[in-house]
C-alpha positions as YAML, in Angstrom:
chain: A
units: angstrom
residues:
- id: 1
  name: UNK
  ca: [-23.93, 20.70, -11.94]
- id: 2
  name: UNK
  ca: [-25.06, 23.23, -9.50]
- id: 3
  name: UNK
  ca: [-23.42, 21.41, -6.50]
- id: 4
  name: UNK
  ca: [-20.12, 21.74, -8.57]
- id: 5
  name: UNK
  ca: [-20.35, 25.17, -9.26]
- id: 6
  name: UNK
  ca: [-21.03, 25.83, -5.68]
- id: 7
  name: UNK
  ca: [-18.19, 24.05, -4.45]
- id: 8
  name: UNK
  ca: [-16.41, 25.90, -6.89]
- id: 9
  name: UNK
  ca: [-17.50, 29.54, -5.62]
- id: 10
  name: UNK
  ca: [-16.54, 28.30, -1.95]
- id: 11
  name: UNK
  ca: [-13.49, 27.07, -2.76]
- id: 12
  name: UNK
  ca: [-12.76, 30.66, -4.42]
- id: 13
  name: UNK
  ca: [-14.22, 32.61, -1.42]
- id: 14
  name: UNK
  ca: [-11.63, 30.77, 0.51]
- id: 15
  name: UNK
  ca: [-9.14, 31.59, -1.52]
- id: 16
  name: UNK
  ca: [-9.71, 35.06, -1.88]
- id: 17
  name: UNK
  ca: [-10.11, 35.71, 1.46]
- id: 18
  name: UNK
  ca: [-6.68, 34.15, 2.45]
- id: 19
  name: UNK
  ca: [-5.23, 36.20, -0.67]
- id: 20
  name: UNK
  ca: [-6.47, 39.33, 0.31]
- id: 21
  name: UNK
  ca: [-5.75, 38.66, 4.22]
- id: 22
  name: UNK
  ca: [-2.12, 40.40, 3.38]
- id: 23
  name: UNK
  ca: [-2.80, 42.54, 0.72]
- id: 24
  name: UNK
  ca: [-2.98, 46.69, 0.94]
- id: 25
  name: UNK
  ca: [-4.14, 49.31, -0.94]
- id: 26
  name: UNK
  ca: [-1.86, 52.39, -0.78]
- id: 27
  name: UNK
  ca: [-1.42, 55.75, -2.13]
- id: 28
  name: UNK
  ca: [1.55, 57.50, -2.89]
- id: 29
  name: UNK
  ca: [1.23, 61.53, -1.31]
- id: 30
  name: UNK
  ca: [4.40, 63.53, -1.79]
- id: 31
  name: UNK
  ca: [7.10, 61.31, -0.06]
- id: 32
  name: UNK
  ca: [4.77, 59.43, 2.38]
- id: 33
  name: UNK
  ca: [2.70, 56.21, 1.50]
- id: 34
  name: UNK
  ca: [-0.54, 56.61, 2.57]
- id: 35
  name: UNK
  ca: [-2.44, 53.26, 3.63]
- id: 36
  name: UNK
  ca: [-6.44, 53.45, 1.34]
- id: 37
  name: UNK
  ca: [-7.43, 49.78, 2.66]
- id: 38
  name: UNK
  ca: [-6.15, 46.63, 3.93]
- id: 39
  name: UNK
  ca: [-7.16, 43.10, 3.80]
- id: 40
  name: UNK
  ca: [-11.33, 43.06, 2.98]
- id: 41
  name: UNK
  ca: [-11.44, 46.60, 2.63]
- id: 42
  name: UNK
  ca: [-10.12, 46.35, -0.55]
- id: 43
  name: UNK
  ca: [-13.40, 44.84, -2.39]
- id: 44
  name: UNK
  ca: [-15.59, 48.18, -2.29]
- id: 45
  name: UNK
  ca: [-12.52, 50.57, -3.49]
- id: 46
  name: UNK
  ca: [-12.48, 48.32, -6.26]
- id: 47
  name: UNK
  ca: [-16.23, 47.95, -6.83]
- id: 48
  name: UNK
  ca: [-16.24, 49.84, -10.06]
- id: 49
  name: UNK
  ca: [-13.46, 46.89, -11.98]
- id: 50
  name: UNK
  ca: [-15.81, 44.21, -10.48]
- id: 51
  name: UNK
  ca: [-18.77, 45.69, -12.12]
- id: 52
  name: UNK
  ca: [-17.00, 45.81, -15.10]
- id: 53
  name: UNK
  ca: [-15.27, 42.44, -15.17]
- id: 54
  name: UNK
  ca: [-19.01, 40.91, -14.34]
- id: 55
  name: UNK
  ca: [-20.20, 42.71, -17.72]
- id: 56
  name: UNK
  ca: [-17.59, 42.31, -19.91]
- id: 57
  name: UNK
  ca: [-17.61, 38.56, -19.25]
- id: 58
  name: UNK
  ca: [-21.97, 38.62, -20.06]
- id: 59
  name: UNK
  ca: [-21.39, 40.55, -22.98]
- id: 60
  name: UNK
  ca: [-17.95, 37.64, -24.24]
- id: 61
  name: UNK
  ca: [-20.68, 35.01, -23.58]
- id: 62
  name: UNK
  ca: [-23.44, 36.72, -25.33]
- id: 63
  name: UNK
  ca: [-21.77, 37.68, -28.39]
- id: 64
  name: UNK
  ca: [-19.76, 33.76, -28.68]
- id: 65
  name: UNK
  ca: [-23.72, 32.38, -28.80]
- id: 66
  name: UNK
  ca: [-24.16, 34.90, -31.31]
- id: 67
  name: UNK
  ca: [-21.13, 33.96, -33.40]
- id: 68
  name: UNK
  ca: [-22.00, 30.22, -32.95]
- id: 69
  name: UNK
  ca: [-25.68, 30.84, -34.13]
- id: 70
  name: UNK
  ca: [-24.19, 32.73, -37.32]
- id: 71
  name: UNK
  ca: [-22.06, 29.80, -38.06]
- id: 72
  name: UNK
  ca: [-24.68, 27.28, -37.78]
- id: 73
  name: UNK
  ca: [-27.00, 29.22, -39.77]
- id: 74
  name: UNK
  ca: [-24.43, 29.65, -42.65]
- id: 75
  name: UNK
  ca: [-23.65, 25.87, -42.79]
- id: 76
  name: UNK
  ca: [-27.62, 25.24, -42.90]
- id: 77
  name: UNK
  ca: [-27.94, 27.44, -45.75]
- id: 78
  name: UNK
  ca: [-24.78, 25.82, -47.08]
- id: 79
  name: UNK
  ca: [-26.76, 22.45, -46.91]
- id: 80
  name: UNK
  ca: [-29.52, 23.14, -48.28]
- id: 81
  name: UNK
  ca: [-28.15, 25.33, -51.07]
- id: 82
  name: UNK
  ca: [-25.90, 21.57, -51.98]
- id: 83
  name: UNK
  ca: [-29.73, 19.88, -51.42]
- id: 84
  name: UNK
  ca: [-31.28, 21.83, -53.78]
- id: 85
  name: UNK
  ca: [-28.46, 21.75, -57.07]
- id: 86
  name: UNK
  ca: [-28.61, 17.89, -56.03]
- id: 87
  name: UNK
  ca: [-32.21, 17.66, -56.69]
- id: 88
  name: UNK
  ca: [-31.80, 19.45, -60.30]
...
């Protein structure tokens, strides 16, 4: 698995790095468009949505094992509750 998710990450590096080859980060002052970045210098401007894409998707993956555990929990009780009233 961990061969395939490092394939994965390369092939996205690549990727990325041909997507943001052309890209720009500009600024609009007055009339004149003022150039922030270009190409990789893009990634640390935008440091601060990384961050926060990284967390939000931890905190999606924590709470879905959370949601899962409720819902197996629930259908255990479930079972049991339909054992018991079986056994009276």
């Amino acid at each position: 698995m961990c061969p395939i998710i490092l394939g994965l990450m390369v092939l996205l590096l690549y990727y990325s790095g041909v997507q943001l080859e052309f890209l720009s980060l500009s600024e609009q002052v007055g009339d004149s468009l003022v150039t922030v970045a270009q190409g990789w210098e893009i990634l640390p401007a935008l440091w601060p949505l990384a961050l926060f894409l990284f967390l939000f998707g931890v905190i999606t993956v924590l709470l879905t094992f959370r949601v899962r555990s409720m819902f197996k929990e629930i259908r255990e009780k479930k079972a049991e509750d339909i054992k018991s009233q079986n056994q009276e």
